[in-house]
C-alpha positions as CSV (number, residue, x, y, z in Angstrom):
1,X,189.2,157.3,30.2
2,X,187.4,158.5,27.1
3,X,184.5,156.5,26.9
4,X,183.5,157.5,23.2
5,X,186.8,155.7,22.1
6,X,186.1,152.2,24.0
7,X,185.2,149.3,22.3
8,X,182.0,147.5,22.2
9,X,181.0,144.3,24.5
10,X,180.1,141.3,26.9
11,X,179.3,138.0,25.8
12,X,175.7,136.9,27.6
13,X,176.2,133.4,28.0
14,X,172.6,133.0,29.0
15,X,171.5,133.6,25.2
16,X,174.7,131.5,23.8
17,X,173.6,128.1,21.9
18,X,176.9,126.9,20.2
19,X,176.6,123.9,17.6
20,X,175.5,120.8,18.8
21,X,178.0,118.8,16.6
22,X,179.2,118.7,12.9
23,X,176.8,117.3,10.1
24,X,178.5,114.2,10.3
25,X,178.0,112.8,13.6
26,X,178.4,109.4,13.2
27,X,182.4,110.1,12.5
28,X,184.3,109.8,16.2
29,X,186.2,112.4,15.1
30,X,184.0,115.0,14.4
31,X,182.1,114.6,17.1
32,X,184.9,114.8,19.5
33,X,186.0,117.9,18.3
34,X,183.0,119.5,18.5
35,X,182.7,118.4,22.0
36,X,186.2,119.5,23.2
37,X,185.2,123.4,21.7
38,X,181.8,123.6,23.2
39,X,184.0,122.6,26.5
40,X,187.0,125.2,26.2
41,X,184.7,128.2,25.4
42,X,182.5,127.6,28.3
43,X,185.7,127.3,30.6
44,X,184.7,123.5,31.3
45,X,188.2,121.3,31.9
46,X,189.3,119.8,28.3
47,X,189.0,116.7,27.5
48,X,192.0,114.2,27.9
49,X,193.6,113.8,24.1
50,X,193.6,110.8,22.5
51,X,196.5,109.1,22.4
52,X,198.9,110.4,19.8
53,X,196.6,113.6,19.3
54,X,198.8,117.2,20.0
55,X,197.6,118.9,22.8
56,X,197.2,123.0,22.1
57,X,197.9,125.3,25.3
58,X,196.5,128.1,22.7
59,X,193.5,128.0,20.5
60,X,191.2,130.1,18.5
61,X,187.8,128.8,17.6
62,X,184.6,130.0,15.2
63,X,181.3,128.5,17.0
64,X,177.7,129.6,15.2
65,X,175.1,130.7,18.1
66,X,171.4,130.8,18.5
67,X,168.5,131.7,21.1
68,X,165.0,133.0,21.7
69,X,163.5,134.4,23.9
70,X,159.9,137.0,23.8
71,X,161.6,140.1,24.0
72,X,163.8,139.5,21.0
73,X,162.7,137.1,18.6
74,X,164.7,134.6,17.4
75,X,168.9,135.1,17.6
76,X,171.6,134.8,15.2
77,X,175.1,135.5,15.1
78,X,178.6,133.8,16.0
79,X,181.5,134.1,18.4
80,X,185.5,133.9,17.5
81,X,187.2,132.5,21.5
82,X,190.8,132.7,22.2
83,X,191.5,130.6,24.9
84,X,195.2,129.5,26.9
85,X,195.4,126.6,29.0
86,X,197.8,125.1,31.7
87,X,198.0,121.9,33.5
88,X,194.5,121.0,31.1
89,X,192.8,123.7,32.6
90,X,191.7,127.0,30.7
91,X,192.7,129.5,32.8
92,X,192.5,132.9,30.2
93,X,189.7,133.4,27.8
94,X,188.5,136.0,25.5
95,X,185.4,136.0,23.7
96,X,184.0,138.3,20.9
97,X,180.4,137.6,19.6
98,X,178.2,139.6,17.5
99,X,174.5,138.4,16.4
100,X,171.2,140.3,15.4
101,X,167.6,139.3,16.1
102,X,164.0,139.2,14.7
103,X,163.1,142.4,16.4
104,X,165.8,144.3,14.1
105,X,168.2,144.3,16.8
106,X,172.2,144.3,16.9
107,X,174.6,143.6,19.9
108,X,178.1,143.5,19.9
109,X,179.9,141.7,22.6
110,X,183.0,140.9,24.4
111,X,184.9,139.7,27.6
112,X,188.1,138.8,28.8
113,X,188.4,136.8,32.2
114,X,191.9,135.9,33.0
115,X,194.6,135.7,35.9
116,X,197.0,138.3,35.8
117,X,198.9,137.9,38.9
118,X,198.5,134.5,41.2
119,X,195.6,135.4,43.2
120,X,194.3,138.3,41.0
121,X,192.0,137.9,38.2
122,X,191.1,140.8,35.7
123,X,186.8,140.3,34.4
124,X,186.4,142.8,31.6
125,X,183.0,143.1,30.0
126,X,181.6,145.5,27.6
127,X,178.6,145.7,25.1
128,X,177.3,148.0,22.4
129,X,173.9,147.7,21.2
130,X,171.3,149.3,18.2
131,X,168.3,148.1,20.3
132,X,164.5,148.9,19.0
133,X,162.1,147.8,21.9
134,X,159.3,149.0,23.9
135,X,158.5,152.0,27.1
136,X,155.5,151.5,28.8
137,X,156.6,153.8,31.5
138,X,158.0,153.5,35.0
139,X,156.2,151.6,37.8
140,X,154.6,148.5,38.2
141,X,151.0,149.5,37.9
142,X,151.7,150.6,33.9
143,X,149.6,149.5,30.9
144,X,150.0,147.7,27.9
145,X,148.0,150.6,26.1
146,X,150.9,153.1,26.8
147,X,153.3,151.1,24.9
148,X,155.7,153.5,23.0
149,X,158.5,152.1,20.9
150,X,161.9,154.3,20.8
151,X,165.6,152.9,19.3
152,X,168.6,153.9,20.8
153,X,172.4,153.5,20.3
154,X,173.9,152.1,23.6
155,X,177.9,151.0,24.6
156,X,179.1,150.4,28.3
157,X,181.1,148.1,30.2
158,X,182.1,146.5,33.4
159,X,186.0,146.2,34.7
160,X,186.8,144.5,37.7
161,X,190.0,143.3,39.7
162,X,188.5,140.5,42.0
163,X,191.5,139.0,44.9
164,X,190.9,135.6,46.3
165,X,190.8,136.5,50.1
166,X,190.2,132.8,50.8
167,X,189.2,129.5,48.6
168,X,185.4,130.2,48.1
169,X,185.5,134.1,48.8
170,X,186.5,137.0,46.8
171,X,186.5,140.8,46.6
172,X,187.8,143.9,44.4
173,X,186.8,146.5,43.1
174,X,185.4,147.6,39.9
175,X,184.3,150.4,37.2
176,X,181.3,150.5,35.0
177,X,180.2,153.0,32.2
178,X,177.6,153.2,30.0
179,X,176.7,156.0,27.2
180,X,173.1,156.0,25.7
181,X,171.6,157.8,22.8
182,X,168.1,157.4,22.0
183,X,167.9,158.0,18.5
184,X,164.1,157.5,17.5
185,X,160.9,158.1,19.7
186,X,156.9,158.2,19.0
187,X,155.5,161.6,18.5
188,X,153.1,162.4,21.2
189,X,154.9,159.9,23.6
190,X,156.5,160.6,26.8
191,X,160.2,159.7,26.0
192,X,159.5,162.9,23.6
193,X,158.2,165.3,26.6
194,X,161.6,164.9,28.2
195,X,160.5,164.4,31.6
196,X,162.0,160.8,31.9
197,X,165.7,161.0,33.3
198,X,168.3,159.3,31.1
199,X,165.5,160.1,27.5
200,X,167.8,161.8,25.3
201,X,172.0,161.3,25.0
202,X,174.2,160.9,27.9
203,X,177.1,159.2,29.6
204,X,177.5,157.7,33.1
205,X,180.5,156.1,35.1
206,X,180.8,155.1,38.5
207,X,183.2,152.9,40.5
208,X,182.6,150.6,43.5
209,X,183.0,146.9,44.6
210,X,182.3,143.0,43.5
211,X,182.5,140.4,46.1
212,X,181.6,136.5,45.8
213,X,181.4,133.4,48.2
214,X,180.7,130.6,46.5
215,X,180.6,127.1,47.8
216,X,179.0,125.4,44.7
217,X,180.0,122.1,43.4
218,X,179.6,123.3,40.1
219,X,179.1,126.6,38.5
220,X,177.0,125.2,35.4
221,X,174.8,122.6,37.3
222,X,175.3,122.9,41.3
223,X,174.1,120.0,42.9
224,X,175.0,121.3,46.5
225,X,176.3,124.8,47.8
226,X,175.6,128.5,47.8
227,X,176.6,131.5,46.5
228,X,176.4,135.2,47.8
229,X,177.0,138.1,45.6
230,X,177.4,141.9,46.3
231,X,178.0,144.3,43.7
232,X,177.5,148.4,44.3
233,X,178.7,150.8,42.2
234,X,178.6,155.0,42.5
235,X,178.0,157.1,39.6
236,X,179.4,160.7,39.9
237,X,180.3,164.1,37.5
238,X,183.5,164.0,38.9
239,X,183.8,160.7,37.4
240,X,182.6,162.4,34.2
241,X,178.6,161.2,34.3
242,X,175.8,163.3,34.1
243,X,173.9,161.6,36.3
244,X,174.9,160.7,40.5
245,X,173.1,157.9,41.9
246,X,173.8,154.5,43.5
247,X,173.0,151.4,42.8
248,X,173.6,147.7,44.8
249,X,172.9,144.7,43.8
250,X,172.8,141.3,46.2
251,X,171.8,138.0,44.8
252,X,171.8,134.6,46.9
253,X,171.5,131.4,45.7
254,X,171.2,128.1,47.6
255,X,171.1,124.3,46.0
256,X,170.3,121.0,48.1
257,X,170.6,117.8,46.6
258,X,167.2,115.9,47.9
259,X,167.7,112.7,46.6
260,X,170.2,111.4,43.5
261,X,169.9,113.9,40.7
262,X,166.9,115.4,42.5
263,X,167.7,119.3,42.7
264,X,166.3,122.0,44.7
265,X,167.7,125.0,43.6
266,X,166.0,128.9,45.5
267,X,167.3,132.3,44.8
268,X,166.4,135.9,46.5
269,X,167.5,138.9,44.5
270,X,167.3,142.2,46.0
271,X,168.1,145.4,43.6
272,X,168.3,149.1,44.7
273,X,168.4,152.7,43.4
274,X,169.2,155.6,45.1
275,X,169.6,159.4,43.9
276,X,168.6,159.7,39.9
277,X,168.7,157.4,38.1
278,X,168.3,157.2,34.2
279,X,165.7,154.8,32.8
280,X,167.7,152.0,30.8
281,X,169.4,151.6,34.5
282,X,166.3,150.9,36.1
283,X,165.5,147.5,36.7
284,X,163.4,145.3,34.6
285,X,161.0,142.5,35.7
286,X,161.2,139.2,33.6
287,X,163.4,137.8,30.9
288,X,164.9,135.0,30.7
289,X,166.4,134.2,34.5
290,X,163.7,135.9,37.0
291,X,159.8,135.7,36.5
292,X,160.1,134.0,33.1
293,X,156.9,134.6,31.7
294,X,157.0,138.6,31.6
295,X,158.1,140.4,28.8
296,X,161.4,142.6,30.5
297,X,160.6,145.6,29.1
298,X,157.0,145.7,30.6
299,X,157.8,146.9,34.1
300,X,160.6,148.7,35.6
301,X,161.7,151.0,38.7
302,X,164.0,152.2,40.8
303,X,164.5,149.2,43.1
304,X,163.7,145.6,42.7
305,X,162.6,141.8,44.7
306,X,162.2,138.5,43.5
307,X,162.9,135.0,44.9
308,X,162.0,131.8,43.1
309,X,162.7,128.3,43.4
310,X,163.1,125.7,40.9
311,X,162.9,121.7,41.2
312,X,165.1,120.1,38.4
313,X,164.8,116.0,37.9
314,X,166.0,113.7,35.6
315,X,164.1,111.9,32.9
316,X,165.8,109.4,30.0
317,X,169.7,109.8,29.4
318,X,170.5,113.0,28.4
319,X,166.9,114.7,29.1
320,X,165.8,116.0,32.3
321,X,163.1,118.2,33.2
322,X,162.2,121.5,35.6
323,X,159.4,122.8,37.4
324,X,159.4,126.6,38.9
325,X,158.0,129.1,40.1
326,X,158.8,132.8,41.5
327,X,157.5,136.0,42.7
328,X,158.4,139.8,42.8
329,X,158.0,143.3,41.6
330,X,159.6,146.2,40.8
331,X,158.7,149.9,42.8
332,X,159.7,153.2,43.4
333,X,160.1,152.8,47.7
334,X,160.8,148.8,48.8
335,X,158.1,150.2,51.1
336,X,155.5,150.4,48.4
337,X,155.2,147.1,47.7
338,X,152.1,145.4,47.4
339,X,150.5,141.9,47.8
340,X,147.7,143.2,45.1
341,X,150.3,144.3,42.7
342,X,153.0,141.0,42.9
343,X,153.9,139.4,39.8
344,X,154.1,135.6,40.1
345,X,154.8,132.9,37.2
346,X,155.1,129.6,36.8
347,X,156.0,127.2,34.2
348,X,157.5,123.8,33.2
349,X,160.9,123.3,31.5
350,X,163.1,120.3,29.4
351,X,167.1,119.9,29.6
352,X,168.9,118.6,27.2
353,X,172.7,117.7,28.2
354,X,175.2,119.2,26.8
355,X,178.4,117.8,28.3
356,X,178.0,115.0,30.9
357,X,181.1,116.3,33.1
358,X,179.5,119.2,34.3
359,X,176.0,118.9,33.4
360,X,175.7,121.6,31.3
361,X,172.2,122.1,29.8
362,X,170.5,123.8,26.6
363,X,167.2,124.3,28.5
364,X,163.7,124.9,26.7
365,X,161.0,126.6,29.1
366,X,157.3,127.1,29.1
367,X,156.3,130.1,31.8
368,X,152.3,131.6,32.7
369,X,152.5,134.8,34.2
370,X,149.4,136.1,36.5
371,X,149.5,139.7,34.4
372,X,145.7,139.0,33.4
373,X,144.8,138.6,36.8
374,X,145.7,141.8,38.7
375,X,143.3,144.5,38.6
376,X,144.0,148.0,36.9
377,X,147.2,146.6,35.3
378,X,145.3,143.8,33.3
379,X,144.7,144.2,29.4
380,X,143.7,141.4,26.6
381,X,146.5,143.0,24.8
382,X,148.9,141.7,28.2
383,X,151.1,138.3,26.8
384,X,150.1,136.3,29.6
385,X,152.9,133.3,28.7
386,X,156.8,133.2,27.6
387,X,158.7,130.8,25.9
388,X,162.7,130.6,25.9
389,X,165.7,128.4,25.0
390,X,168.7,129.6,26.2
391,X,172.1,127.6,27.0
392,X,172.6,126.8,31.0
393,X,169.8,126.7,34.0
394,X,168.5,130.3,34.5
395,X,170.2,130.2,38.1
């Protein structure tokens, strides 16, 4: 596979906010429609047709996006779906999205997730990005004060054949690649010295495996249920990347309903490195799922550990609110982790729904981070808060 000749994508659906609704929403029509596409491109079941009204097993559709989040500023940018159904269900979706941000930065995306035999289903994502942002070096002990900025030019992907082994578990195997070129760097910096792995162009490609077993009740808003997920993946030269190393990735979630529309939802992530590893594939803390409150690009390493929990209540109609919290850090050994150097934060958040059927959210949180408070890290220059809106919970 030539990699310099693959497209560009993957749509993040954590940073999508399609249109609430057409200017006029007082018209039934209008609003209906607008409904029925938030719904198809977000894989929800369509609504039933009104009577009379044509149902389409194929579509295309144009929705506007939008998003922000510390790291990038405020979002623009749009996404054309094609989408087939069958008995009222979308079962084959492809998504191409493209937006830019305040911090001068570009991302092309796409994905395709679709059946192609009866209990085989193909996920292809990809993603090309002109990204400025921030090094501050690796660890999770560095300081504001080294900030460095650097721009690169970045395209990888993820394919995956995933088999239904049973009704809530399933396993296959998959490829990822991922080329980088960093095109700008500060003078005097370290990205300059060329002792980071991974600081000037190169390619990488691995194969391994994606397994899931998910018991949730619902995929946008679980209520009740689990879900376990594996991925590990094996970068090699004989796979045609200039770097061999391993990385796995496990993630488990767990959600119990404590009293009506009373959530509890907990997650444990656990992240791993081994061999050497190039340093846009080393793991960032923070962002807008895990310790919300830190900037990502402020720490990252080899291997990673989190866990947070989040308690998610109703408020008037269509609002509902969120209170969370988590811990973790990022490290070079899982052995040199430290109670003095953990990152905690903590904030409050406000959901809006969406789509009643599924409960699906634009969410707007508030997040304090304890980066001020832990000694030899700790700077007045350290943004000690985050604030993001994003489309769906952040787990």
């Amino acid at each position: 596979m030539n990699l310099k000749h693959l497209s560009i994508v993957i749509l993040l659906l954590s940073l999508l906010l399609p249109l609430f609704g057409q200017e006029r929403e007082d018209e039934e029509d209008n609003d209906r429609e607008s409904v029925r596409k938030i719904r198809k491109i977000l894989n929800l079941e369509p609504l039933p047709e009104k009577k009379g009204e044509k149902r389409k097993e194929k579509s295309l559709v144009f929705v506007p996006i939008a998003f922000y989040a510390p790291e990038t500023g405020t979002g623009l940018g749009a996404s054309v779906v094609w989408f087939r159904e069958r008995d009222r269900q979308v079962v084959d979706n492809f998504t191409f999205t493209g937006f830019g941000t305040q911090e001068k930065q570009a991302i092309l995306m796409a994905q395709f997730d679709g059946d192609i035999f009866e209990k085989t289903r193909l996920k292809l994502l990809m993603q090309g990005k002109y990204f400025p942002e921030s090094f501050y070096g690796i660890g999770n002990d560095t300081r504001s004060e080294d900030e460095e900025s650097f721009l690169s030019m970045q395209y990888g992907g993820r394919i995956a054949v995933m088999y239904k082994l049973t009704h809530d578990w399933a396993l296959g195997p998959a490829y990822r690649f991922f080329s980088s070129d960093i095109q700008e760097r500060d003078d005097g910096g370290i990205l300059v010295s060329g002792d980071i792995e991974g600081s000037d162009t190169y390619n990488i490609s691995g194969v391994g495996f994606s397994t899931d077993w998910d018991t949730r009740d619902n995929i946008y808003f679980p209520t009740k249920g689990y879900i376990f997920s594996w991925d590990a993946t094996g970068y090699h030269p004989a796979l045609g990347s200039d770097y061999e190393f391993m990385q796995s990735s496990i993630d488990l979630r767990k959600y119990v309903s404590v009293i009506k529309k009373h959530i509890l939802a907990m997650q444990v992530l656990m992240n791993n490195s081994y061999g050497e590893v190039p340093f846009l594939q080393l793991y960032k803390l923070g962002g807008l799922e895990m310790l919300r409150g830190f900037h990502q690009t402020r720490f990252r390493d080899r291997n990673y550990l989190a866990a947070q929990i989040e308690y998610r209540y109703p408020i008037y109609k269509s609002f509902g609110g969120a209170i969370f919290g988590a811990v973790g850090d990022v490290c070079d050994e899982m052995e040199q982790l430290s109670i003095r150097k953990v990152k905690s934060a903590a904030g409050l958040g406000v959901r809006y729904r969406l789509e009643k059927t599924n409960n699906l959210n634009l969410r707007f949180d508030f997040a304090l981070n304890n980066i001020r408070r832990i000694s030899g890290i700790s700077s007045d220059d350290d943004t000690y808060y985050g604030i993001y809106v994003a489309l769906m919970e952040a787990f």
